[in-house]
C-alpha positions in Angstrom: -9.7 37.0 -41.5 -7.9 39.1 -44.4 -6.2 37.2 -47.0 -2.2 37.9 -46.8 -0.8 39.9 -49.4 1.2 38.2 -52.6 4.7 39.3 -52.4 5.7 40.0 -56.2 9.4 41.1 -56.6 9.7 43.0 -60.7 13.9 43.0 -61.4 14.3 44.7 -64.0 16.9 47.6 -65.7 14.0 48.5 -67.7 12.2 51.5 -65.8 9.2 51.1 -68.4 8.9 47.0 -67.8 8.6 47.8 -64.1 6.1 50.0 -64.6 3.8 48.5 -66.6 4.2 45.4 -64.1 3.4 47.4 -61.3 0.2 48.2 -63.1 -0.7 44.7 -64.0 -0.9 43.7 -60.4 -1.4 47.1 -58.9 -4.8 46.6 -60.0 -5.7 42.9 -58.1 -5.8 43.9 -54.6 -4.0 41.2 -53.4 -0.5 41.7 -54.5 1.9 43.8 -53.2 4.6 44.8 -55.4 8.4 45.5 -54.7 11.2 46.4 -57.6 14.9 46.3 -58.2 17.2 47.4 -61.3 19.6 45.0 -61.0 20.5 41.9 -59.2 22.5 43.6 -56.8 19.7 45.9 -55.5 17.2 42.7 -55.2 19.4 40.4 -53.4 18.3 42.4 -49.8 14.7 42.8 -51.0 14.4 39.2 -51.5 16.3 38.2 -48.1 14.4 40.7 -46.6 10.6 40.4 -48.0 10.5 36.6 -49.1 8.8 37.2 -52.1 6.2 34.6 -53.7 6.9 35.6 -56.9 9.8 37.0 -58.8 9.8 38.5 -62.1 13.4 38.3 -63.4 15.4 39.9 -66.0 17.8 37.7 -67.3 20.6 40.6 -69.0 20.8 43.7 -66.6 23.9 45.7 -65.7 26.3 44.8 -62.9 28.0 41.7 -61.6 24.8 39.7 -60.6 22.4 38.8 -63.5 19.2 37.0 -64.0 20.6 33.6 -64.1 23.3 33.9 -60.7 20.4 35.3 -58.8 18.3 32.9 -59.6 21.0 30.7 -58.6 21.6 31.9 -55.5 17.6 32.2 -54.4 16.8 28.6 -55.5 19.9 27.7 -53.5 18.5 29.0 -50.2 16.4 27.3 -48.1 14.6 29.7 -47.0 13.6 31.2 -50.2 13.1 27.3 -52.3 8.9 27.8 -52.3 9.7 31.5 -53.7 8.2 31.6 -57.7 10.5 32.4 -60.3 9.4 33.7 -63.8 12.2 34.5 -66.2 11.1 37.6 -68.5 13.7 38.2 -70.9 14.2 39.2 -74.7 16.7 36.0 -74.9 13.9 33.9 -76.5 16.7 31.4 -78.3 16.0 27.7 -77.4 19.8 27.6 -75.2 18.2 30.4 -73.5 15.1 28.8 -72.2 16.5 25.6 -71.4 19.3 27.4 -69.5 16.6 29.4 -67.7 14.9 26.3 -66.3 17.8 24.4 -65.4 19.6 26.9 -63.1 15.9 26.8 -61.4 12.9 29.1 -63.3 9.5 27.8 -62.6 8.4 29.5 -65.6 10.0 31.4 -68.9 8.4 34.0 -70.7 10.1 35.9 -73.8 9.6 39.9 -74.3 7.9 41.2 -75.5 4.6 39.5 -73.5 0.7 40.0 -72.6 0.8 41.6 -69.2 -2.6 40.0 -68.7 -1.0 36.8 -69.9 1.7 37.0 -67.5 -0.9 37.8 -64.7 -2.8 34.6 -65.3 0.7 32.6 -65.3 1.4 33.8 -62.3 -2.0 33.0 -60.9 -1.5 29.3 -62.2 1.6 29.1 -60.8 0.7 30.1 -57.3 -2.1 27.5 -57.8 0.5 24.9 -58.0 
């Protein structure tokens, strides 16, 4: 019986971060791999595809950012189980502890080891 596919959502504004993301787990076979450039664009992807994993931007453009969305997601029932990694330039101590307390299973500052971020993942799945 075939494994099922790890649902990976990368928000991002930053076309080049979302990229290189899609790379990093393009290449293990069992991820699949969504995107979104702002909050606003993820919100259906996430209803829609109950993501395991989401990589989140904390500062992007538009009326939803990292922290409401991840908010919102960690309010739902439906989506509580879903992973939440922070990646953000915001590396300040406020920052992280903000990022944690409004729900982030995890909080990684930019810049960051792809391959790094591909075994947090991994550990965090684990869990």
């Amino acid at each position: 019986m075939a494994q099922a596919l790890i649902k990976v959502l990368v928000v991002d504004d930053n076309r080049i971060i979302r990229h290189l993301l899609r790379l990093t787990f393009s290449n293990q076979a069992r991820y699949e791999i969504f995107e979104a450039d702002s909050g606003e664009q993820a919100l259906p992807l996430v209803l829609r595809e109950r993501p395991d994993v989401i990589l989140l931007d904390i500062l992007m453009p538009g009326e939803l950012d990292g922290v409401e969305l991840c908010k919102m997601i960690k309010s739902w029932e439906d989506c509580r189980k879903c992973k939440i990694i922070f990646l953000s330039g915001c590396g300040q101590q406020q920052d992280l502890k903000l990022g944690m307390e409004v729900g982030a299973d995890l909080y990684i500052t930019k810049p960051f080891s792809p391959m790094q971020l591909l075994e947090s993942v991994e550990k965090l799945l684990a869990t």
